[in-house]
MIKOLLO-879055 format. One line per 5 residues: number of its first residue (from 1); their letters; for each residue y negated, x, z of N, C-alpha, C, O. Coordinates in nm, 3 decimals, always signed. Last residue first. Example, Ala and Ser with C-alpha at 12.3 -4.5 7.8 and 13.67 -1.06 7.14 Angstrom:
2
2 = sa = +0.225,+1.285,+0.708,+0.106,+1.367,+0.714,-0.003,+1.290,+0.787,-0.114,+1.341,+0.804 ~ +0.569,+1.319,+0.780,+0.450,+1.230,+0.780,+0.330,+1.320,+0.780,+0.332,+1.424,+0.846
//
This chain:
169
169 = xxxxx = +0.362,+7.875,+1.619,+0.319,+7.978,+1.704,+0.399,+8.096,+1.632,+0.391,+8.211,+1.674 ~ +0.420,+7.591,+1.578,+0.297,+7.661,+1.481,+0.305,+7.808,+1.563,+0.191,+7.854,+1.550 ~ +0.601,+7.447,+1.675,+0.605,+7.501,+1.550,+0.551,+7.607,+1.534,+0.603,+7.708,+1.488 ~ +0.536,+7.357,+1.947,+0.654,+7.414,+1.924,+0.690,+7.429,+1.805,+0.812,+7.428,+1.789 ~ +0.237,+7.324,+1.883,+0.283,+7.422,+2.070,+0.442,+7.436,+2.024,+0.489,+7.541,+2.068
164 = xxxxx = +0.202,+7.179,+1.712,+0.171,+7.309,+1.706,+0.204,+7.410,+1.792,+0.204,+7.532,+1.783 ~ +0.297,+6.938,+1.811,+0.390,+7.050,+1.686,+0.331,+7.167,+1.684,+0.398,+7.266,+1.655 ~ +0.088,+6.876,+1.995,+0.232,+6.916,+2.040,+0.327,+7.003,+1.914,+0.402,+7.100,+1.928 ~ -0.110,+6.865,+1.793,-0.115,+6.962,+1.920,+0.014,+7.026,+1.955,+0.051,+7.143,+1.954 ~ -0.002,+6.614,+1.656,+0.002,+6.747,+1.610,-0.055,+6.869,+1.703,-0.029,+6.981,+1.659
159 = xxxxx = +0.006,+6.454,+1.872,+0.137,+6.469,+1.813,+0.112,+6.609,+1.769,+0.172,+6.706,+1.815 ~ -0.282,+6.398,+1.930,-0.160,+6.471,+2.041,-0.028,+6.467,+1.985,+0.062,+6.479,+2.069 ~ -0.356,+6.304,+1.686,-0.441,+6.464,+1.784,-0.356,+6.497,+1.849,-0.326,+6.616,+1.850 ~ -0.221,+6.063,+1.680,-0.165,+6.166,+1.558,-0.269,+6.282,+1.615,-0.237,+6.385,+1.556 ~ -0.334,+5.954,+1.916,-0.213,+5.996,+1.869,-0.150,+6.075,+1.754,-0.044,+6.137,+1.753
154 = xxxxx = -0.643,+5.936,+1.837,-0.597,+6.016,+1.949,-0.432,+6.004,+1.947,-0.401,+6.102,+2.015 ~ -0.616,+5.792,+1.577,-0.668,+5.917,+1.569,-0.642,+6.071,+1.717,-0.631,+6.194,+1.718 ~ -0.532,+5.618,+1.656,-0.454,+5.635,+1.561,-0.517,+5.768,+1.580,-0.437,+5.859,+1.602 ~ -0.716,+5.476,+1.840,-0.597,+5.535,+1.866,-0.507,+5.582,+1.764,-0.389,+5.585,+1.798 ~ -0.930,+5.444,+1.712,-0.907,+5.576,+1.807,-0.808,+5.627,+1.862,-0.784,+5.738,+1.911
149 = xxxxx = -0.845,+5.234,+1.508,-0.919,+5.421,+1.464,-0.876,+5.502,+1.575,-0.807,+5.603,+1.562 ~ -0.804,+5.087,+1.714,-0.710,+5.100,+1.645,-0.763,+5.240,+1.584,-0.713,+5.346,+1.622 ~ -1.094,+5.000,+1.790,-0.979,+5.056,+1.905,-0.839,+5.109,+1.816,-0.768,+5.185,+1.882 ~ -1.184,+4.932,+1.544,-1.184,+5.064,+1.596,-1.124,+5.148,+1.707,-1.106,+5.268,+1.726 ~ -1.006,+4.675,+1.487,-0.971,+4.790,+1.418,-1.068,+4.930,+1.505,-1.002,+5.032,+1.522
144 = xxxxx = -1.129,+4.566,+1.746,-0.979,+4.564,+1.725,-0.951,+4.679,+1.618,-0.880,+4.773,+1.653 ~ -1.383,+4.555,+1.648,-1.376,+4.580,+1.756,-1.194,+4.635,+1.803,-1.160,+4.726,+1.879 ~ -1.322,+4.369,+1.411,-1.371,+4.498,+1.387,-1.395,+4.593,+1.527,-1.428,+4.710,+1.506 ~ -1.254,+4.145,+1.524,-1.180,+4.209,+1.440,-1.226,+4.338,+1.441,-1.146,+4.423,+1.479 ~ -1.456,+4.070,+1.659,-1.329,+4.039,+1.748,-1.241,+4.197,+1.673,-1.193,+4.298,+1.725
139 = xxxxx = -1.627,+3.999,+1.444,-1.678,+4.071,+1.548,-1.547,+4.154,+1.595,-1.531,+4.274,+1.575 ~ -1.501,+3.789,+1.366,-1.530,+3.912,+1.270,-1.570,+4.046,+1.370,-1.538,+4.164,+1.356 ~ -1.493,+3.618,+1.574,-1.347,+3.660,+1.529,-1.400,+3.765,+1.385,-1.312,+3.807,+1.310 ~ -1.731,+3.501,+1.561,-1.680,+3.564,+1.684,-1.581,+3.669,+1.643,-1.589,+3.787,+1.676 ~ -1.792,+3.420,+1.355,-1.850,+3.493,+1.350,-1.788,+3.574,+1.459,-1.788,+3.697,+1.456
134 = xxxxx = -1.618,+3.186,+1.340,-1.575,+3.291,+1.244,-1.683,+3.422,+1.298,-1.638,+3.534,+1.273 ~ -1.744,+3.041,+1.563,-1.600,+3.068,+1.571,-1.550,+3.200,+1.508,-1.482,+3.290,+1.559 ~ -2.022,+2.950,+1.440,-1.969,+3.063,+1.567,-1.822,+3.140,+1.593,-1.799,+3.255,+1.630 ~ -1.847,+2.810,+1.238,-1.974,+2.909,+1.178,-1.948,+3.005,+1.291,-1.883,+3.109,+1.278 ~ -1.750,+2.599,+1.413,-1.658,+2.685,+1.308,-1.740,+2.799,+1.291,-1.692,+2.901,+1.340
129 = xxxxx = -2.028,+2.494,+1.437,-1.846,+2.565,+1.584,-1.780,+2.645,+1.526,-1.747,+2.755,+1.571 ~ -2.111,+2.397,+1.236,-2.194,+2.510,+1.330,-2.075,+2.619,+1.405,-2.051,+2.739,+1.420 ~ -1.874,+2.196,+1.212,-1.924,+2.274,+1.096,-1.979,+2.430,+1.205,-1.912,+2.529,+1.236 ~ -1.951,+2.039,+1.425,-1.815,+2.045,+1.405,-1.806,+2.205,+1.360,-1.760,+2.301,+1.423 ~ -2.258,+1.921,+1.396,-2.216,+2.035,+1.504,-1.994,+2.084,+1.467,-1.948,+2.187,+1.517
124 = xxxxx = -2.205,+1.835,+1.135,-2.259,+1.928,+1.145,-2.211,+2.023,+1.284,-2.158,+2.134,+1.290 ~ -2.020,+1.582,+1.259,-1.980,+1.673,+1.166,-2.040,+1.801,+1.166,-1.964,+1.895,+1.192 ~ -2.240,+1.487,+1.427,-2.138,+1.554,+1.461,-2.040,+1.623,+1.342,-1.992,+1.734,+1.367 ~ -2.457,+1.453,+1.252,-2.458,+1.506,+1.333,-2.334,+1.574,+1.404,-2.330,+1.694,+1.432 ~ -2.311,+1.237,+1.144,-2.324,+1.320,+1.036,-2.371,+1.453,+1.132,-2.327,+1.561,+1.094
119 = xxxxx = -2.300,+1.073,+1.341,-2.198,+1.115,+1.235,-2.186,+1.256,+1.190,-2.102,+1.345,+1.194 ~ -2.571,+0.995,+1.350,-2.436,+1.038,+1.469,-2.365,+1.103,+1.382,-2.400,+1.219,+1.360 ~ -2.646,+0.853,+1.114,-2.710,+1.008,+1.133,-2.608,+1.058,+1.281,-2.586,+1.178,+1.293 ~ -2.500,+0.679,+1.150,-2.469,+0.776,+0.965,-2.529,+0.844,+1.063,-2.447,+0.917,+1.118 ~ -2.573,+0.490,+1.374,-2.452,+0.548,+1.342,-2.424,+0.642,+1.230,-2.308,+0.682,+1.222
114 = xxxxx = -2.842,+0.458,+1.287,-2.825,+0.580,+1.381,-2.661,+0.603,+1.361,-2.618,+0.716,+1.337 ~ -2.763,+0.243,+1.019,-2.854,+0.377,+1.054,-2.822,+0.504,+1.148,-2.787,+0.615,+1.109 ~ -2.662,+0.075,+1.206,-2.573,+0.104,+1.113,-2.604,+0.235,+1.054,-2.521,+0.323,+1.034 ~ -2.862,+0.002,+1.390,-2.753,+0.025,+1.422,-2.654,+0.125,+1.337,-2.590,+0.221,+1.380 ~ -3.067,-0.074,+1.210,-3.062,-0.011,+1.254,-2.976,+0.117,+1.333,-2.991,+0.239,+1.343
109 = xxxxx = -2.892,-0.319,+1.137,-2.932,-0.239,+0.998,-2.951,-0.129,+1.060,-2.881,-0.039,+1.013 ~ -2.908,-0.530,+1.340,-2.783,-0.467,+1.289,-2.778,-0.343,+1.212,-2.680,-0.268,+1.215 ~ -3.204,-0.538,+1.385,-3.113,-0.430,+1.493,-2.998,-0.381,+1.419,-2.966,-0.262,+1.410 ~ -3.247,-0.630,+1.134,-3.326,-0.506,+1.146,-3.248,-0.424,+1.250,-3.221,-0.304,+1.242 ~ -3.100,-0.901,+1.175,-3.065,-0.827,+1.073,-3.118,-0.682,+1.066,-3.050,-0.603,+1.001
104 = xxxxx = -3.246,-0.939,+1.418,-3.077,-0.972,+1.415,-3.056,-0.894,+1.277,-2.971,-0.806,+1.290 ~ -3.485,-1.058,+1.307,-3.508,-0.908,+1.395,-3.360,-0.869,+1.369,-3.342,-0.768,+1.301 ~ -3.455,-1.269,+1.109,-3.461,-1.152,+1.049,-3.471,-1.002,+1.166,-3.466,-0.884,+1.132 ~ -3.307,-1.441,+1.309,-3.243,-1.403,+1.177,-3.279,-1.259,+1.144,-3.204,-1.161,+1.143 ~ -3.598,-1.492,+1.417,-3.475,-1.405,+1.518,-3.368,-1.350,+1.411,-3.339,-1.231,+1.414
99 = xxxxx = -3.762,-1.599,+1.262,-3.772,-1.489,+1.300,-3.671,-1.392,+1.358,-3.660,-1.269,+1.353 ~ -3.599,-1.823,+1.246,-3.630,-1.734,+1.128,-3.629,-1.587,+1.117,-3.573,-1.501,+1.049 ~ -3.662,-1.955,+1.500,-3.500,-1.912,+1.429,-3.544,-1.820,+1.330,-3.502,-1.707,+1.356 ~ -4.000,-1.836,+1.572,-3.846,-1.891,+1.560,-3.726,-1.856,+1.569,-3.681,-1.756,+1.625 ~ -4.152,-1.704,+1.294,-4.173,-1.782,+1.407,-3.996,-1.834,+1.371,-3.921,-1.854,+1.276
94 = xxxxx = -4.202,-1.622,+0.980,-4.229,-1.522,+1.124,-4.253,-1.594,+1.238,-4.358,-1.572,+1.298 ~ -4.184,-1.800,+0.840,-4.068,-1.684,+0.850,-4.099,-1.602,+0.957,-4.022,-1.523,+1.013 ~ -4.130,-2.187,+0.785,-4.205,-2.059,+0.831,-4.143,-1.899,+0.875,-4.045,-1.899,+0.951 ~ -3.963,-2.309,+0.480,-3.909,-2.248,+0.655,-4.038,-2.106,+0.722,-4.033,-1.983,+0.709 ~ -3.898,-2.387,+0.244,-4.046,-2.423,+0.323,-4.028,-2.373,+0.480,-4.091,-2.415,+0.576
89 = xxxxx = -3.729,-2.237,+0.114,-3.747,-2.359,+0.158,-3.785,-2.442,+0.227,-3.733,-2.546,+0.268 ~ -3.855,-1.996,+0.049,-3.839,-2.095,-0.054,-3.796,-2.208,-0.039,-3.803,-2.292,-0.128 ~ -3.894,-1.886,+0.328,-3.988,-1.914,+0.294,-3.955,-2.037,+0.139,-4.020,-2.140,+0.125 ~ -3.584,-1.828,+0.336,-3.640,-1.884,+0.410,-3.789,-1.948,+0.392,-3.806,-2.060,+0.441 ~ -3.561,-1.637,+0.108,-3.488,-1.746,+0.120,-3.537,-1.875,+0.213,-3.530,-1.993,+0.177
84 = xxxxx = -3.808,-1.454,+0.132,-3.794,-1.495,+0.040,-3.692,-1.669,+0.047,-3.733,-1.779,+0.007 ~ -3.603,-1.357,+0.385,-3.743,-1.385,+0.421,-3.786,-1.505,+0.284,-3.797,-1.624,+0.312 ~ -3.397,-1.252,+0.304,-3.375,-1.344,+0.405,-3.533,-1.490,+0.437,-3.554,-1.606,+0.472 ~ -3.506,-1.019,+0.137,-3.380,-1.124,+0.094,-3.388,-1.255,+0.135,-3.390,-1.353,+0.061 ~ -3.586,-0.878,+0.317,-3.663,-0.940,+0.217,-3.642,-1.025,+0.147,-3.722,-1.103,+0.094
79 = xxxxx = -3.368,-0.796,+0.448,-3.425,-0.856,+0.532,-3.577,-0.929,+0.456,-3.656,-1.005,+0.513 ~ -3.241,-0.702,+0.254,-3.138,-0.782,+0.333,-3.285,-0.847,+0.378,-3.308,-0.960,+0.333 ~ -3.427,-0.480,+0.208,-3.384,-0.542,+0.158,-3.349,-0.656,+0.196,-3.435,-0.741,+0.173 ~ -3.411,-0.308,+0.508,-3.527,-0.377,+0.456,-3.537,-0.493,+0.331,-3.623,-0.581,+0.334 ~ -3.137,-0.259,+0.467,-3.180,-0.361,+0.550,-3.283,-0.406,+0.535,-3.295,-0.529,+0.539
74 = xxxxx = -3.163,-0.044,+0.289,-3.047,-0.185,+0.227,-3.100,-0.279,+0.299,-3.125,-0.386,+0.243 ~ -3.275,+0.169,+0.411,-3.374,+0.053,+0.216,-3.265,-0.041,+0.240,-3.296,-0.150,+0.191 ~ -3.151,+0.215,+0.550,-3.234,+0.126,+0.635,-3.325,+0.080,+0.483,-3.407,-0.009,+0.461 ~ -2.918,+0.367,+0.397,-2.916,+0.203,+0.511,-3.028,+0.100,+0.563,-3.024,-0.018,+0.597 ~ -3.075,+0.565,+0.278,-3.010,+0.461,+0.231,-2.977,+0.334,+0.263,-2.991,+0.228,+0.201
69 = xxxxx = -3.149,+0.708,+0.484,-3.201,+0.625,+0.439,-3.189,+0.519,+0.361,-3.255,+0.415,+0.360 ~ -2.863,+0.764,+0.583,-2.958,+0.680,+0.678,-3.073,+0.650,+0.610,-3.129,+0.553,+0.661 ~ -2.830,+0.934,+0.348,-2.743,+0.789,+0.372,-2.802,+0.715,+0.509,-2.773,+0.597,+0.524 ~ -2.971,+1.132,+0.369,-2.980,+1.070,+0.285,-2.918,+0.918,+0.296,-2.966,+0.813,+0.252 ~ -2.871,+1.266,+0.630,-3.021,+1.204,+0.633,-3.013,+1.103,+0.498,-3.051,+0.988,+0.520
64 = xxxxx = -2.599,+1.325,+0.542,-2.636,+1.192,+0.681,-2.776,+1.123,+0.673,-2.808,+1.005,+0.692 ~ -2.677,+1.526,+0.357,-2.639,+1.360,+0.329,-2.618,+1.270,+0.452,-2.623,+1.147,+0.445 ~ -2.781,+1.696,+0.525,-2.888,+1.631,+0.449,-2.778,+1.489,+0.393,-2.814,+1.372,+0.397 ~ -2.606,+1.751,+0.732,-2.745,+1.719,+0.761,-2.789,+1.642,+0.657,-2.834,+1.530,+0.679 ~ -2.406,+1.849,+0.536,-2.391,+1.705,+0.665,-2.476,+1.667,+0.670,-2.490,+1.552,+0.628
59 = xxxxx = -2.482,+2.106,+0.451,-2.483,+1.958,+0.392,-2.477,+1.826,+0.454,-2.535,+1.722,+0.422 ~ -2.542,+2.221,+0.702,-2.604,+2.177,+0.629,-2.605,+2.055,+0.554,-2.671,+1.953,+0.563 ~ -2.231,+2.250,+0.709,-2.307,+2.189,+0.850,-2.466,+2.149,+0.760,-2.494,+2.029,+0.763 ~ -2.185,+2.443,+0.498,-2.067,+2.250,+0.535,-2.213,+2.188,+0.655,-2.266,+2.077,+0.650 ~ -2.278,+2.642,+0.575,-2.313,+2.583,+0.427,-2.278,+2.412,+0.460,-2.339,+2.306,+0.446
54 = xxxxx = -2.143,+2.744,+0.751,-2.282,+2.720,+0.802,-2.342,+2.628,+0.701,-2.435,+2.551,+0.726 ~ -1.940,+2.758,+0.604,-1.938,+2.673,+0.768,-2.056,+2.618,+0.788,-2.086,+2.504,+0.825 ~ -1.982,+2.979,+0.464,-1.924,+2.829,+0.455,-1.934,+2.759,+0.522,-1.938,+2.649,+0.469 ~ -2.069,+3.185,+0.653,-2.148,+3.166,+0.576,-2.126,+2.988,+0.537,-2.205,+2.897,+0.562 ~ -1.806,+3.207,+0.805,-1.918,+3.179,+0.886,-2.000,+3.130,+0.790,-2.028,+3.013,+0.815
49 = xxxxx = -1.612,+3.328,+0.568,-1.594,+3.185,+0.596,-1.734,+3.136,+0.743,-1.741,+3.016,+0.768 ~ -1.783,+3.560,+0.532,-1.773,+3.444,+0.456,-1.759,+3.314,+0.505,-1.838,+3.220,+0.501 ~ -1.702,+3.683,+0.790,-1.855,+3.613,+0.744,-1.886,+3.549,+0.641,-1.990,+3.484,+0.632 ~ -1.412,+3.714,+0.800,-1.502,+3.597,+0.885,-1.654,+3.604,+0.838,-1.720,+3.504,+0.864 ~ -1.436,+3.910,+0.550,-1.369,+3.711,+0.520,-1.416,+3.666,+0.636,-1.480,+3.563,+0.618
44 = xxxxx = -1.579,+4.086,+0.676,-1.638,+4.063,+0.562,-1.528,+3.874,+0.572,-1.569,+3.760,+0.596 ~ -1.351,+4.112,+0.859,-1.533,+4.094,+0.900,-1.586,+4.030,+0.800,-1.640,+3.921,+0.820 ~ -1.141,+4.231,+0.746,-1.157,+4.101,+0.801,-1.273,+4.047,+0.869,-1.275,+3.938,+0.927 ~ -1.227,+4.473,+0.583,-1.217,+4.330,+0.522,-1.165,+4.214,+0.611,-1.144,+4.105,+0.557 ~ -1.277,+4.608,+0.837,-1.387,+4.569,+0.767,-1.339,+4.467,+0.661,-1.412,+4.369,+0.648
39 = xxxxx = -1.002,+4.630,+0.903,-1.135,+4.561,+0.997,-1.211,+4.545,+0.902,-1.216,+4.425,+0.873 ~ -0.869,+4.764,+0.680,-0.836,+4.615,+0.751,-0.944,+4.545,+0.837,-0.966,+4.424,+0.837 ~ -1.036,+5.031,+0.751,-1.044,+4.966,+0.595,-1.009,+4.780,+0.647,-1.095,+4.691,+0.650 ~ -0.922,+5.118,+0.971,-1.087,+5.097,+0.941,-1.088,+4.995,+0.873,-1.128,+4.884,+0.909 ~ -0.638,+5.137,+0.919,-0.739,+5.036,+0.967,-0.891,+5.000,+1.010,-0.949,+4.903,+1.059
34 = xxxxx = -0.667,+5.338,+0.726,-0.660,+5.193,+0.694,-0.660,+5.075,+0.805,-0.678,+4.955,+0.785 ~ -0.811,+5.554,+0.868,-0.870,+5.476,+0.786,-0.819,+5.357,+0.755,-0.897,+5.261,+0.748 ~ -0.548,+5.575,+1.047,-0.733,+5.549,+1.137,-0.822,+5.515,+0.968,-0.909,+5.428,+0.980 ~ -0.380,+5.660,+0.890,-0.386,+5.547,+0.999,-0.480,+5.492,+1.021,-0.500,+5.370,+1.016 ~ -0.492,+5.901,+0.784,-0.475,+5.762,+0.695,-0.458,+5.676,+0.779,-0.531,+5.579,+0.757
29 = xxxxx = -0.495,+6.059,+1.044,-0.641,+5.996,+0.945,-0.622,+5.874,+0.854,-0.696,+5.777,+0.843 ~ -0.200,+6.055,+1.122,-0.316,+5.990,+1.212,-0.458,+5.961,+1.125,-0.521,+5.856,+1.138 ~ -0.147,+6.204,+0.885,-0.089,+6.097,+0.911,-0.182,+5.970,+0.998,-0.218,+5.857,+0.965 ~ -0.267,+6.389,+0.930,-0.347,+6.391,+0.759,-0.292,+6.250,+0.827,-0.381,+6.165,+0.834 ~ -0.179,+6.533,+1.193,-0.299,+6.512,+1.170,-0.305,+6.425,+1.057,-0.386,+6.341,+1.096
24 = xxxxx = +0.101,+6.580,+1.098,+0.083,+6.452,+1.221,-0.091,+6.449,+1.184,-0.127,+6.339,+1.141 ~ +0.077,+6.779,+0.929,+0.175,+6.659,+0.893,+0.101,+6.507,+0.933,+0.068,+6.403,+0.875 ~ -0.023,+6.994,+1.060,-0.088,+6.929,+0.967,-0.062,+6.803,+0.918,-0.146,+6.726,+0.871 ~ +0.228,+7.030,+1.252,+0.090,+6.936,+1.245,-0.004,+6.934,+1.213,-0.095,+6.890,+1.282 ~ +0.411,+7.103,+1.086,+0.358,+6.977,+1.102,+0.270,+6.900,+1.138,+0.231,+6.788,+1.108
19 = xxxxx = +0.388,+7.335,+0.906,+0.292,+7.233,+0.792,+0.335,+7.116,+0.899,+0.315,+7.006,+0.848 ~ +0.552,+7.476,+1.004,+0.397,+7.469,+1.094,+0.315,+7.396,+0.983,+0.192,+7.400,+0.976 ~ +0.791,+7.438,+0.887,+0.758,+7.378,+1.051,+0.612,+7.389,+1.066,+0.553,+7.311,+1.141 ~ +0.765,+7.543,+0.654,+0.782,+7.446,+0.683,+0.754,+7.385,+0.791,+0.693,+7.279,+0.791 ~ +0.729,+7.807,+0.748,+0.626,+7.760,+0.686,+0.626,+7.612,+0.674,+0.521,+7.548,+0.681
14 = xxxxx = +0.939,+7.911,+0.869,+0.870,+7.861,+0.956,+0.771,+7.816,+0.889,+0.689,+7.768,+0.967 ~ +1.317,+7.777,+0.750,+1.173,+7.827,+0.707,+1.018,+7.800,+0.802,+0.978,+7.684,+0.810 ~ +1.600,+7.875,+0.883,+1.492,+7.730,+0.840,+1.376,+7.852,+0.785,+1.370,+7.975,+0.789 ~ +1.802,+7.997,+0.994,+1.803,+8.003,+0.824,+1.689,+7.923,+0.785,+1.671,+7.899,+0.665 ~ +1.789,+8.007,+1.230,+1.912,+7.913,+1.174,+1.910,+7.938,+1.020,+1.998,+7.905,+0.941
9 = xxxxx = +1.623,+8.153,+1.281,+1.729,+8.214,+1.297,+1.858,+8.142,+1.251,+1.974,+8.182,+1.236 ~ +1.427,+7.981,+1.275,+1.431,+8.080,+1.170,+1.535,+8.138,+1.170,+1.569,+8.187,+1.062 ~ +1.467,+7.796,+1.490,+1.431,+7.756,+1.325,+1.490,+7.854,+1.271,+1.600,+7.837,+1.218 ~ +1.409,+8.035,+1.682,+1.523,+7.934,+1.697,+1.569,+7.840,+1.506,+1.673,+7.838,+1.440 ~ +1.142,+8.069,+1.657,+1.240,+8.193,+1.616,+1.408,+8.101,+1.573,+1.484,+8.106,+1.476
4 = xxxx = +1.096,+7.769,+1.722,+1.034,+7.903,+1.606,+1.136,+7.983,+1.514,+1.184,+7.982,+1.400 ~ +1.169,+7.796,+1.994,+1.206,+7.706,+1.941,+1.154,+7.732,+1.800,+1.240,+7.664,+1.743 ~ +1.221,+8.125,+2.127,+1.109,+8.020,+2.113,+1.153,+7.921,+2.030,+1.208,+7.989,+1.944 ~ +1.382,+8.316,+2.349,+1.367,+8.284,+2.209,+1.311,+8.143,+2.197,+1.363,+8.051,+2.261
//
C-alpha cells in the first residue's frame, strides 16, 4: 500500500496531495522570479550609482581645470603687480633682483597651479574607482540573482518530482 492509498485510507483526500507538486513548482517560479526581479533592481541602482560616479569624476575635471586657471590669472596678476611696483620706482624689471622676485612669484604660482590640477585629478581618479566599482557589483549582482533563478528553479523541479513520486500516482 502506497503512501496515496495510505492518505486515502486515513480519510485524506488525494486531490489534495497531488495539488503538491504543483504546490512546489508555482513556489520554485515565484522564487526564481523574485529574484530575477532583486537582480535586476540591483543592476539598475549599481548603474546609477556608476552613472554618478562617472558624473563626480567629471566635474573634478572641469573645476580643477577651472581653478588652475584661476591660479595662474592670480599669478600673472601678482606678477603685474610686482612689475608695475618695481618699475614705479625706477627699478629696472627684467634684470636682477627684480627679475628673480618676479620668476619666484611665476614658480610659486605655478606650483600652486599643478597642485589644483593633482588634486583634482585625483579626486577624479577616486570618482572613476567608484564608477568601476558600481559597475562591477551590478554585474556581480545579476550573476548572483541568476545563479539564484536556477536554483530556485532546480529545487522547487526536484521537490515537485519528488511529490509527484509520493502523491501524484
Amino acid at each position: 500500500m502506497g503512501v496515496n492509498s495510505n492518505y486515502q485510507a486515513s480519510g485524506g483526500s488525494s486531490a489534495g496531495a497531488g495539488a503538491m507538486p504543483l504546490f512546489y513548482g508555482m513556489s520554485a517560479v515565484s522564487g526564481a522570479f523574485s529574484s530575477y526581479m532583486q537582480g535586476k533592481a540591483q543592476k539598475r541602482i549599481a548603474e546609477t550609482n556608476r552613472r554618478l560616479a562617472e558624473m563626480r569624476a567629471e566635474d573634478a575635471l572641469k573645476r580643477g581645470h577651472e581653478a588652475e586657471a584661476v591660479s595662474r590669472g592670480r599669478t600673472k596678476k601678482l606678477i603685474g603687480s610686482q612689475r608695475a611696483a618695481l618699475a614705479a620706482q625706477g627699478i629696472r624689471v627684467d634684470y636682477g633682483s627684480a627679475q628673480d622676485i618676479q620668476q619666484e612669484a611665476a614658480d610659486i604660482g605655478e606650483l600652486d597651479a599643478l597642485s589644483i590640477r593633482t588634486n583634482a585629478l585625483r579626486e577624479a581618479f577616486g570618482a572613476q574607482s567608484e564608477a568601476r566599482t558600481a559597475s562591477m557589483q551590478g554585474r556581480f549582482a545579476q550573476m548572483e540573482s541568476q545563479g539564484r533563478v536556477t536554483s530556485s528553479l532546480l529545487t522547487g523541479g526536484l521537490q515537485s518530482y519528488e511529490a509527484y513520486k509520493r502523491y501524484g500516482r
